[in-house]
N, C-alpha and C positions, 0 to 999 in steps of 0.2 A: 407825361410828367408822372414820376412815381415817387412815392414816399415811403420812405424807410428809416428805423432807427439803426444804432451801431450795431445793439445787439445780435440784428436779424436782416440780410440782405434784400427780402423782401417783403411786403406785407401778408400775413397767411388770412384767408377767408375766417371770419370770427367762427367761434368755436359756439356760439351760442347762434349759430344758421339755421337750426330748428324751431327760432322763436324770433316773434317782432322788436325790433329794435328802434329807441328814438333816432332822430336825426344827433342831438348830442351823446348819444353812447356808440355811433360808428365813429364820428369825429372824434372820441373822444382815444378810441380803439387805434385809429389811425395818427395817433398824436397832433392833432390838425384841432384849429380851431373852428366853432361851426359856422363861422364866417367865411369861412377857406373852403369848408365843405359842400358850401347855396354857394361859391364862386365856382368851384372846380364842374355842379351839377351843371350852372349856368353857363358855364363856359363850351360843356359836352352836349348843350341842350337836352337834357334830361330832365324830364317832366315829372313830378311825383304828386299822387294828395297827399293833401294834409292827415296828419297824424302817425302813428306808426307805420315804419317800413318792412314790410315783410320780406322772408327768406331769399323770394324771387328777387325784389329790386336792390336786396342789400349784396345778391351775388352779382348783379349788375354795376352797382356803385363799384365794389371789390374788384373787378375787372377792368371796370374802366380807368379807375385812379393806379392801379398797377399795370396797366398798360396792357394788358392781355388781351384785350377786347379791338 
C-alpha cells in the first residue's frame, strides 16, 4: 500500500531524517492520520518504543509505507 498526494507520485524520505521525529509529525508528513499510521505499523508488524522515532526507524516506516521494502 502506498500513499501519495497529487502533488508528488511518491512519498520522499522526510527531509528532517537527521533528527527524531514524533509518531504524529511522520503521520502528519505522510498526509495519514495517526490512527492509520499504529494501523499500517500494525498491520507490517513493526514494533517500536515508546517516544521519539529516530532516523533508523523513520527510514524504516518510509519504506515500508512506500512499498520499497
Amino acid at each position: 500500500m502506498s500513499f501519495c498526494n497529487s502533488a508528488d507520485n511518491s512519498r520522499q524520505q522526510p527531509t528532517t531524517a537527521d533528527k527524531a521525529m514524533t509518531r504524529d509529525e511522520i503521520a502528519r508528513d505522510l498526509g495519514i492520520s495517526r490512527t492509520t499510521l499504529w494501523r499500517l505499523l500494525k498491520q507490517h508488524d513493526i514494533k517500536l518504543a515508546r517516544g521519539l522515532l529516530y532516523p533508523k526507524d523513520i527510514s524504516r516506516i518510509y519504506s515500508i509505507i512506500n512499498g520499497t521494502d
